[in-house]
C-alpha positions as CSV (number, residue, x, y, z in Angstrom):
1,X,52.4,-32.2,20.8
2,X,51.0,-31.5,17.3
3,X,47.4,-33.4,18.4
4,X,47.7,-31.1,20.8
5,X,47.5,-27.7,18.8
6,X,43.8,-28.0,17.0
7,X,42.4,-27.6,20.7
8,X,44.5,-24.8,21.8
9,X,44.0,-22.9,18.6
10,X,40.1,-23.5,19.7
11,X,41.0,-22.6,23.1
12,X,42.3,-20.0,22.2
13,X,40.2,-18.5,19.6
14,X,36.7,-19.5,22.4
15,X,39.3,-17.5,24.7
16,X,39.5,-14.1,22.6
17,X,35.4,-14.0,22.1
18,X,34.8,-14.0,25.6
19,X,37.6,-11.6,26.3
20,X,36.2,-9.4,23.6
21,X,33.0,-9.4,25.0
22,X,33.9,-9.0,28.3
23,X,35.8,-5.7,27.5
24,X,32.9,-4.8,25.4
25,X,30.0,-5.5,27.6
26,X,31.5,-5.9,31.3
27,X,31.9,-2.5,32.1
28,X,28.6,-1.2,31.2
29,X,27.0,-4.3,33.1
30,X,29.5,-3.1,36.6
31,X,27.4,0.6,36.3
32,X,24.5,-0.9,35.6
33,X,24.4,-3.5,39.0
34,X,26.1,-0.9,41.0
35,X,23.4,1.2,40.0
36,X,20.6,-1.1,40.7
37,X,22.0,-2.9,44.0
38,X,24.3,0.4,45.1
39,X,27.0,-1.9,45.4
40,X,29.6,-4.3,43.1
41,X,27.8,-7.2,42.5
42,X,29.4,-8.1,38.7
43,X,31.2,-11.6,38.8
44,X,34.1,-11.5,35.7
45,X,32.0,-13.6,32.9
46,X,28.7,-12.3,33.7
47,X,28.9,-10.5,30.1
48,X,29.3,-14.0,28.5
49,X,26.6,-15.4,30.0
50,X,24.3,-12.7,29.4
51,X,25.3,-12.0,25.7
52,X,24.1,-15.6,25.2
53,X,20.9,-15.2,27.3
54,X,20.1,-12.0,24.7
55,X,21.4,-13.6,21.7
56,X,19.1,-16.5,22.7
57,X,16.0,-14.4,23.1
58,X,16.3,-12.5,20.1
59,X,16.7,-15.3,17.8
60,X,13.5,-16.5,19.4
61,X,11.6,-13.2,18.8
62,X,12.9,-12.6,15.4
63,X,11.9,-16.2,14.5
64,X,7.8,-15.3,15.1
65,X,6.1,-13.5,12.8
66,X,5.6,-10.1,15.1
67,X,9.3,-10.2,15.7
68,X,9.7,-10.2,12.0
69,X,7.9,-7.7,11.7
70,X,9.5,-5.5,13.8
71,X,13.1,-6.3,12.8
72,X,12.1,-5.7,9.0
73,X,10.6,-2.4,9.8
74,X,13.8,-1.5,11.8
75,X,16.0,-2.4,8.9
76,X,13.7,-0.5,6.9
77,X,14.4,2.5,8.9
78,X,18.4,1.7,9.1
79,X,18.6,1.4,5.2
80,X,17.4,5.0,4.9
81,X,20.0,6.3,6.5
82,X,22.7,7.6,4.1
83,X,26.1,6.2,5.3
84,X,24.8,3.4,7.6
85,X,22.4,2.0,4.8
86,X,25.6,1.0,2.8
87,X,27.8,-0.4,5.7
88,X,24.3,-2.6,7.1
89,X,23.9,-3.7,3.3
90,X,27.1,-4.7,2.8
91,X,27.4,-6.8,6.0
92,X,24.2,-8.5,6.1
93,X,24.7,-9.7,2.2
94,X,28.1,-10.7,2.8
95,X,26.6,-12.8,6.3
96,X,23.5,-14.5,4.0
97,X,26.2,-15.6,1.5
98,X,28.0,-17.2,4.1
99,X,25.4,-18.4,5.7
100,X,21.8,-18.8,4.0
101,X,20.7,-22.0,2.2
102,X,18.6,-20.1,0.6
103,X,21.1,-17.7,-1.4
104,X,22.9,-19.3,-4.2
105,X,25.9,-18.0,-3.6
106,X,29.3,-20.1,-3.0
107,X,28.1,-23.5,-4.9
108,X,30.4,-23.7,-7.0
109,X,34.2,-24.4,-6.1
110,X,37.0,-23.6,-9.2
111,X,40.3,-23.0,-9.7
112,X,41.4,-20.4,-11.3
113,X,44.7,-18.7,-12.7
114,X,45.6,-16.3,-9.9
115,X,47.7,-13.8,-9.5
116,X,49.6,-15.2,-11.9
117,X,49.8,-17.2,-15.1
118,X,50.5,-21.0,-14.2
119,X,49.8,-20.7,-10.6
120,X,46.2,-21.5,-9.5
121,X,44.1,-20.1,-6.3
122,X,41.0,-22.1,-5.3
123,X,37.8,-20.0,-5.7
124,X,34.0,-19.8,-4.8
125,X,31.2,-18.7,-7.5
126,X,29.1,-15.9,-6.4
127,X,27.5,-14.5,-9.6
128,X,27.4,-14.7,-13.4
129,X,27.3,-12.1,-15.9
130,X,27.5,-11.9,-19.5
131,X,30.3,-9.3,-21.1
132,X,30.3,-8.9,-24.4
133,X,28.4,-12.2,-25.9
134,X,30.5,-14.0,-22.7
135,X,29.8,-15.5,-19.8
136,X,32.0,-14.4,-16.8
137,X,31.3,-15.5,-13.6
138,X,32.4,-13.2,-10.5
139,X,34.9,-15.5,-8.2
140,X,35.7,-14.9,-4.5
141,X,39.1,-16.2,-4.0
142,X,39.8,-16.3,-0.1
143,X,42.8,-15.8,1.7
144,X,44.5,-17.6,4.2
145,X,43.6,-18.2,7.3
146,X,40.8,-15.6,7.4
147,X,38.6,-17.1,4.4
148,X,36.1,-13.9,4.8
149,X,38.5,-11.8,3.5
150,X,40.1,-12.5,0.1
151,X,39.4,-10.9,-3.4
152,X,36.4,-10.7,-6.2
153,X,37.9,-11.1,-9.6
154,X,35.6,-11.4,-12.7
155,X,36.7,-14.7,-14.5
156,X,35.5,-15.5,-18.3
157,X,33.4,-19.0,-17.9
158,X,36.2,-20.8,-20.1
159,X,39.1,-19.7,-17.8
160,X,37.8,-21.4,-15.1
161,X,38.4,-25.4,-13.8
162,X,34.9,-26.6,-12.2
163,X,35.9,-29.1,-9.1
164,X,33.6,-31.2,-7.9
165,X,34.3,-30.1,-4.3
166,X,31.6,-28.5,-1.6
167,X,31.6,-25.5,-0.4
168,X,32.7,-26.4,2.9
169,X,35.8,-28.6,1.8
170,X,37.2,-26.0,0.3
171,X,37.2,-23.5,2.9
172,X,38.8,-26.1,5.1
173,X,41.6,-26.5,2.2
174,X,41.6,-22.5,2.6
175,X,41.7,-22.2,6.1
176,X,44.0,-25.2,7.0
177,X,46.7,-23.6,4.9
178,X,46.3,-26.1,1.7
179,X,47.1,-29.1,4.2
180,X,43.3,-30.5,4.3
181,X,42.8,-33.7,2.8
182,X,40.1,-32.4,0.6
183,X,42.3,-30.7,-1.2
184,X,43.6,-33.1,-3.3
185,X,40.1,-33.7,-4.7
186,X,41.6,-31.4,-8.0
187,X,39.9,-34.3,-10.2
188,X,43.5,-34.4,-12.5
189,X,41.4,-31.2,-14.5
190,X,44.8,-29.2,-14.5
């Protein structure tokens, strides 16, 4: 039963997108056929299959120049406006860090004292910054299971244990609950 549960977690998880985006998108897609064919023509899963197509197509035309082009001069015009411009900037930087190679961003994986004294969390280097004459570096510590939501604590340098983990092992060791094998890669630095 337990080699069982990694593909029903999937299952399940592939199971709430296509729900979501069912709910999301179905309904508008039933007016729009009825509308266009005067009668119900919608098949349940339709809005899957067609959020893929678009998805598709707009990763192609954002991938040419001219479709560059036009996307940066739409952001332009979204980062003017007042309330939005922080929501889109916020979400788009937090996406690149988790998913650009060419951001810098979660290269480093330490430990660090958290939340208390004597107990550790594992933790992901976004930034430096020097306070004082001292280099702290700005650590994202994830929580569990949902690594994109965790806490952004400002470390001093020295405070910090440096593991010789990547990126993506440590998220595992995040998201599996501390039971990935790559978490015992601690490198007997505590």
């Amino acid at each position: 039963l337990l080699v069982l549960i990694p593909l029903i977690v999937t299952v399940y998880i592939a199971y709430l997108i296509v729900s979501f985006i069912e709910n999301f998108i179905g309904p508008a897609l039933k007016n729009i056929f009825f509308q266009v064919f005067q009668r119900e023509v919608y098949i349940t899963g339709m809005a899957c299959i067609i959020f893929v197509v678009i998805t598709y197509l707009t990763g192609l035309f954002v991938s040419n120049y001219f479709g560059k082009t036009v996307f940066s001069r739409g952001e332009q015009i979204v980062r003017r406006i007042p309330i939005v411009k922080s929501i889109y900037g916020s979400v788009k930087d937090m996406t690149e860090a988790f998913s650009s190679d060419k951001i810098k961003s979660f290269k480093e994986v330490v430990l660090l004292e958290f939340p208390f004294q004597g107990r550790y969390a594992i933790g992901l280097v976004t930034n430096r910054v020097e306070i004082k004459g001292l280099q702290h570096c700005s650590v994202f510590v994830p929580t569990t299971p949902n690594p994109t939501s965790g806490y952004i604590i400002l470390v001093r340098e020295d405070d910090l244990v440096f593991l010789d983990m990547p990126t993506d092992d440590a998220l595992k060791y995040v998201i599996s609950l501390g039971t990935s094998r790559s978490g015992i890669l601690w490198n007997g630095k505590i």
